[in-house]
N, C-alpha and C positions, 0 to 999 in steps of 0.2 A: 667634278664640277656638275653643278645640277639644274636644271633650268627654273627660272624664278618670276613667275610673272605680275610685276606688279600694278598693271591696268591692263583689264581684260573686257573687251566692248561685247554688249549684250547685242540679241540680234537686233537690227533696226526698228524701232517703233515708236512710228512719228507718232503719233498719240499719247502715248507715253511723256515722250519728248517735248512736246508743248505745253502739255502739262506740266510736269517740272520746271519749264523755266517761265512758263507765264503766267501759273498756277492753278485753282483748285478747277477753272470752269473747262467745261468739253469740249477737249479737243475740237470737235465740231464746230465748234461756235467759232473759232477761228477763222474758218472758209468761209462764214457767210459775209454777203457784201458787207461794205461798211455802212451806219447809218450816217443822213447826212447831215444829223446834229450833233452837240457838241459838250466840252464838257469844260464848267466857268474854272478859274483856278482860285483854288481857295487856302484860307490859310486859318489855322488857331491858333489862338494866344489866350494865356492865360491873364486872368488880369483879377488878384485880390483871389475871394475862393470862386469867382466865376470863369468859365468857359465862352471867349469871344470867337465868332466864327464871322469869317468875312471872306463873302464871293463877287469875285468882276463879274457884273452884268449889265456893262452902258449898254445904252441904246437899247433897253428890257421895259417893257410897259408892267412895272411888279403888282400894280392894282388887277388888271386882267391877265396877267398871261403867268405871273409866281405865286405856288404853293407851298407854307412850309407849314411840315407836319409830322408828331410822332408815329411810328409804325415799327411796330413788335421792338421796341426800344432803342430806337435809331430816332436822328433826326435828318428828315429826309427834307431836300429844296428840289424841286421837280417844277418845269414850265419848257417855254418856247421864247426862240430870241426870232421873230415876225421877220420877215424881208419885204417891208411895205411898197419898194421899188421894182423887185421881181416882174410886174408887165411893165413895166416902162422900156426893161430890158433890150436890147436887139443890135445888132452884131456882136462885136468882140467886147468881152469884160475880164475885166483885171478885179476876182473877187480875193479878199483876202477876213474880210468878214465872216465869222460862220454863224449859222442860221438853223435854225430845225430845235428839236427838242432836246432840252438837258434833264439828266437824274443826279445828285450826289446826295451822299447817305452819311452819315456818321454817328457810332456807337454812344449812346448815353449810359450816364450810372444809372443802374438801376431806382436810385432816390428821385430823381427826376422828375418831375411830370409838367403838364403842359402849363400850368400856372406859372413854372421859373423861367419859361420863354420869351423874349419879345424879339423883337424885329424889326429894324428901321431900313430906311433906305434913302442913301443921297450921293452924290456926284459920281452915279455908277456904279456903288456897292453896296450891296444890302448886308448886312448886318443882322449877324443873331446872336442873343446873351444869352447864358443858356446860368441863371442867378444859380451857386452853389454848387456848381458842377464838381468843384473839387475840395467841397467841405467836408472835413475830416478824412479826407487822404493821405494823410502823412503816412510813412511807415514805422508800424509800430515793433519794438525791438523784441522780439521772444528770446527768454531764455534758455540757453542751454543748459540740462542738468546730467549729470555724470553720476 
């Protein structure tokens, strides 16, 4: 009989470790505080050959406080959700509101460019079309030859 081992633990290393399940960013960055903004939830849908993107942001003032823009071929929505009541504050709060600064990013086709974008905003969600996003994306068949 001979000894078989079929999972064998590498030394400890929580670095390592975090990285693989939280993925590509440094370790490091995991210790540090948390910031105390927030991040909107968003969703895409296709619709026709466009790309619709839609993020929760009531209570967002999108004229002053939302940017959206391309960078290095992402479409990036970056702002602040204000806490206009913050000194009124004093004793005990029950916040379940979150506050402070958001970034979300999302990969564009490289066909893209700022002209196929627009942007609306109404009953707490802003909306972005991103015209053609998935024109002529179908997959196209290659053949195999032997």
């Amino acid at each position: 009989m001979s000894n078989l081992a079929l999972w064998s633990r590498p030394a400890w290393d929580t670095e390592r470790w975090l990285r693989d399940f939280f993925g590509p960013a440094a370790a490091t960055d995991w210790f540090k505080p948390v910031s105390s903004g927030f991040s909107p939830a968003a969703e895409i849908v296709k619709d026709g050959d466009d790309a619709v993107v839609r993020l929760e942001l009531p209570g967002v003032d999108v004229e002053k406080d939302v940017n959206v823009e391309i960078e290095n071929g992402r479409l990036v929505v970056h702002g602040e959700h204000r806490d206009e009541h913050a000194e009124e504050q004093n004793g005990r709060t029950l916040r379940e509101i979150r506050y402070g600064a958001f970034r979300r990013s999302f990969q564009l086709p490289t066909h893209v460019t700022a002209d196929a974008i627009t942007a609306s905003y109404d009953a707490g969600v802003l909306t972005v079309r991103v015209a053609g996003a998935y024109a002529g994306s179908q997959p196209q068949r290659i053949a195999i030859t032997k």
